[in-house]
Backbone as JSON, one array per atom type, in Angstrom:
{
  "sequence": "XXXXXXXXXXXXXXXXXXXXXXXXXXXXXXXXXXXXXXXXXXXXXXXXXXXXXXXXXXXXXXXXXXXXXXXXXXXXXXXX",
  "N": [[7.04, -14.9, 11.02], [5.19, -12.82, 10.82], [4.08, -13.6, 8.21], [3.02, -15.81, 8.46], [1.13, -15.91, 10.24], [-0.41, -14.02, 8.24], [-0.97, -15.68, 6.49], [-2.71, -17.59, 7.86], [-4.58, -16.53, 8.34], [-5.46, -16.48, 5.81], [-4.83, -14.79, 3.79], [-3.11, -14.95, 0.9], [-0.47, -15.7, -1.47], [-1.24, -14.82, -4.1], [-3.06, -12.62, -4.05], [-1.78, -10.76, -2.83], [0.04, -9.96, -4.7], [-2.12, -9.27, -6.19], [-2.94, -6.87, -4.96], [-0.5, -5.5, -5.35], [-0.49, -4.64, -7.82], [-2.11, -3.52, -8.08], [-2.17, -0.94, -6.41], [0.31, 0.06, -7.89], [-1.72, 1.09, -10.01], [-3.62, 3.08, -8.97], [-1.46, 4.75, -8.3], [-0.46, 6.1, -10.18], [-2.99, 7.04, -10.95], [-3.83, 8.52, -8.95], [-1.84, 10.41, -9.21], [-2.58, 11.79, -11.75], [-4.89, 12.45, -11.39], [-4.54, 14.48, -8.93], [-3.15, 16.11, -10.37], [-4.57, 17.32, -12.04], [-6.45, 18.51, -10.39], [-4.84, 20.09, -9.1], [-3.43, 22.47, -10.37], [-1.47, 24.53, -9.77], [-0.29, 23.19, -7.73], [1.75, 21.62, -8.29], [4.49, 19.93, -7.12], [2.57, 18.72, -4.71], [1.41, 16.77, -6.03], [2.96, 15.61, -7.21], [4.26, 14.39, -4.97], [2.16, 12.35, -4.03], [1.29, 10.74, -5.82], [4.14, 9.0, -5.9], [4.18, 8.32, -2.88], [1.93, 6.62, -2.88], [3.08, 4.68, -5.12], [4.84, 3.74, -3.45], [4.18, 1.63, -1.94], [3.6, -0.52, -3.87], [6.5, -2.33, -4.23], [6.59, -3.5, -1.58], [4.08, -4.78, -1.06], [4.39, -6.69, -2.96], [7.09, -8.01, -1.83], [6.17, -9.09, -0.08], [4.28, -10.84, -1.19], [5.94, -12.71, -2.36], [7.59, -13.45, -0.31], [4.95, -14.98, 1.28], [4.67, -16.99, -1.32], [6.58, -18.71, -1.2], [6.53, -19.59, 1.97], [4.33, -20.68, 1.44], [4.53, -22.73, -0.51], [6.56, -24.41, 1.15], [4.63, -25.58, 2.99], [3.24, -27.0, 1.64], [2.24, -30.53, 0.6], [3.9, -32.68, 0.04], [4.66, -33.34, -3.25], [2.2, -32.07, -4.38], [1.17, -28.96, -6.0], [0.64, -25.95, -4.62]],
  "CA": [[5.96, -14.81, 11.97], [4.1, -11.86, 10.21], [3.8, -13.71, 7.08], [2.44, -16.83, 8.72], [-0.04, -14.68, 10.49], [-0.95, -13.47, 7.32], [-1.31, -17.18, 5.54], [-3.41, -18.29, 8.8], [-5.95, -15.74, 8.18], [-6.53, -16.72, 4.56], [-4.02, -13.91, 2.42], [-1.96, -15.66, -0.28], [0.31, -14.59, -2.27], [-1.9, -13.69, -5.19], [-3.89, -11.25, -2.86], [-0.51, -10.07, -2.24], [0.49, -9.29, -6.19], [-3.1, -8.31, -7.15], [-2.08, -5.41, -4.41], [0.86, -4.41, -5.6], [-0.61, -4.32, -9.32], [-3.65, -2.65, -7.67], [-0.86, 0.08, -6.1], [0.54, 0.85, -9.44], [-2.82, 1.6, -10.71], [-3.59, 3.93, -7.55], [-0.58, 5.27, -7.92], [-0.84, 6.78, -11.66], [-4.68, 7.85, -11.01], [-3.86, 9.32, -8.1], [-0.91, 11.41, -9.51], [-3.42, 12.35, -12.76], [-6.47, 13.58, -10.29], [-4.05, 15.53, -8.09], [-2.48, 17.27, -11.25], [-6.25, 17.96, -12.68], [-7.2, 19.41, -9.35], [-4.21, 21.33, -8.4], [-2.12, 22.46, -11.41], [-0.56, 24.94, -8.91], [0.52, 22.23, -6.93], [2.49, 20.2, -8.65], [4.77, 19.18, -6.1], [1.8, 17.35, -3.57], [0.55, 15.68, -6.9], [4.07, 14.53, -7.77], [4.18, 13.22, -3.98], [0.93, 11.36, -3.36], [1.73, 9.81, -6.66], [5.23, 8.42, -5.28], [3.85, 7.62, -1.75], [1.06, 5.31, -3.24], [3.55, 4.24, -5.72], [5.95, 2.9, -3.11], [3.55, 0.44, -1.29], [3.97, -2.39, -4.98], [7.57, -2.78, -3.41], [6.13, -4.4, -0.07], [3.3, -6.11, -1.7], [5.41, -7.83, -3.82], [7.58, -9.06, -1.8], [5.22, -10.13, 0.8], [3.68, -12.03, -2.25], [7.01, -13.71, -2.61], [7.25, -14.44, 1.35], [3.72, -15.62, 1.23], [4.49, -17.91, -2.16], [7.88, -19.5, -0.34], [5.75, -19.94, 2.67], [3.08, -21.7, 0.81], [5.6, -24.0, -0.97], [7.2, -24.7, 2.22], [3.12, -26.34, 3.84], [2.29, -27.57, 0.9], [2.35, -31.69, 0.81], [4.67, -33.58, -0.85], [4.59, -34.0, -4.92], [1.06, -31.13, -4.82], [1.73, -27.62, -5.83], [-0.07, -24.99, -3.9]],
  "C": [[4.77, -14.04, 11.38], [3.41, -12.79, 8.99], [2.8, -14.8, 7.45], [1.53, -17.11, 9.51], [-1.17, -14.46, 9.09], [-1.87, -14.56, 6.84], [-2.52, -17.46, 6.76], [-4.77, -17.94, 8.68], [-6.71, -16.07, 6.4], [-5.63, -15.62, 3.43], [-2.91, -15.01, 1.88], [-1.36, -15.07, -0.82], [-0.11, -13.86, -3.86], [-3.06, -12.54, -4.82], [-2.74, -10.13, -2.9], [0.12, -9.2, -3.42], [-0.66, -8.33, -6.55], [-2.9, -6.51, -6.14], [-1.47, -4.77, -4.46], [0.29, -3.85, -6.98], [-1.32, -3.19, -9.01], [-2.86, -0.88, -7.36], [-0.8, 0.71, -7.3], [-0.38, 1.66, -9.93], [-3.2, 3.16, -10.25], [-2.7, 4.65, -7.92], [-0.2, 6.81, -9.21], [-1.88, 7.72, -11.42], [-4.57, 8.87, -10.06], [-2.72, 10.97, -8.3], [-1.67, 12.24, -10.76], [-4.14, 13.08, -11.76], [-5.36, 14.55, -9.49], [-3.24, 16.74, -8.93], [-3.65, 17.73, -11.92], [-6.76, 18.86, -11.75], [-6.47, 20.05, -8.33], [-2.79, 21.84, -9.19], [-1.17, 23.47, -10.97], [0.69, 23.98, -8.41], [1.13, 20.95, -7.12], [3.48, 19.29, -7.91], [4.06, 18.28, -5.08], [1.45, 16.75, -4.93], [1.97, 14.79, -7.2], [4.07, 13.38, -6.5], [3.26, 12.73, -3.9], [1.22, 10.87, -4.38], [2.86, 9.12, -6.11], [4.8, 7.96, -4.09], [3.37, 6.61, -1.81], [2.17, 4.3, -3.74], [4.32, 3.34, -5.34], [5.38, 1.51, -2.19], [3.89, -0.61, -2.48], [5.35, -2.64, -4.54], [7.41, -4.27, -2.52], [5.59, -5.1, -0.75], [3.82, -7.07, -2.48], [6.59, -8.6, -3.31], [6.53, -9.35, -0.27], [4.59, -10.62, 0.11], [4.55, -13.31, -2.34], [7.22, -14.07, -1.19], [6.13, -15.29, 1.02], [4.15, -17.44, -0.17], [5.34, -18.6, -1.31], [7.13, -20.06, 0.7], [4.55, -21.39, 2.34], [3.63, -23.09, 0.25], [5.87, -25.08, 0.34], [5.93, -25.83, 3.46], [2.73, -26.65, 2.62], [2.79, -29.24, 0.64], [3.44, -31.69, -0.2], [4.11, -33.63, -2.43], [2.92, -33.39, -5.01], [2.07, -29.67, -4.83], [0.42, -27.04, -5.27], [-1.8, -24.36, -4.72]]
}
């Protein structure tokens, strides 16, 4: 239902990867800047790194819902 929500509005499943990649990225930068600007506090820099980090999970597989989905409406003998 969610996913086909999602597809209705126009997200695909390479929206869905470049998000998770996008995550990763986020997820690094954000754990660098929070250890540059609080070398006390290395514990919140380790977490906001891991929090970001755990959203490419989801995105990825709501990429893979989304692709299955897409397969699944796409005509006969065309790929998506």
């Amino acid at each position: 239902m969610i996913v086909k929500k999602l597809h209705d509005k126009g997200v695909t499943s390479e929206h869905a990867y470049m998000a998770a990649f996008a995550s990763i990225g986020l997820s690094i930068l954000s754990w660098a800047g929070s250890l540059k600007a609080e070398p006390a506090g290395l514990d919140r820099a380790d977490r906001w790194g891991i929090f970001v980090g755990e959203w490419a999970p989801t995105f990825f597989g709501l990429g893979i819902a989304l692709a299955q989905y897409e397969q699944k409406e796409a005509p006969f003998g065309t790929t998506p």
